[in-house]
C-alpha positions as CSV (number, residue, x, y, z in Angstrom):
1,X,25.6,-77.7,54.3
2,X,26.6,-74.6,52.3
3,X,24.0,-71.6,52.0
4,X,21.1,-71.5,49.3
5,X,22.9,-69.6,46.7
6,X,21.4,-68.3,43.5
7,X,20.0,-70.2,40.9
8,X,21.4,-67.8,37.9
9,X,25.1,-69.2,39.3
10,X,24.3,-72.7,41.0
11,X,26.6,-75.1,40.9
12,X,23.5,-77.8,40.5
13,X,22.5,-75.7,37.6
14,X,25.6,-75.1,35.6
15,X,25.5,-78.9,34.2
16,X,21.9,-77.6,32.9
C-alpha cells in the first residue's frame, strides 16, 4: 500500500 500522497498530483486524480 503506497502512502496517501496529494491530491493536486494523485495518480487517481490525473484521469479527472
Amino acid at each position: 500500500r503506497a502512502p496517501p500522497a496529494p491530491a493536486t498530483r494523485s495518480p487517481t486524480f490525473s484521469a479527472g
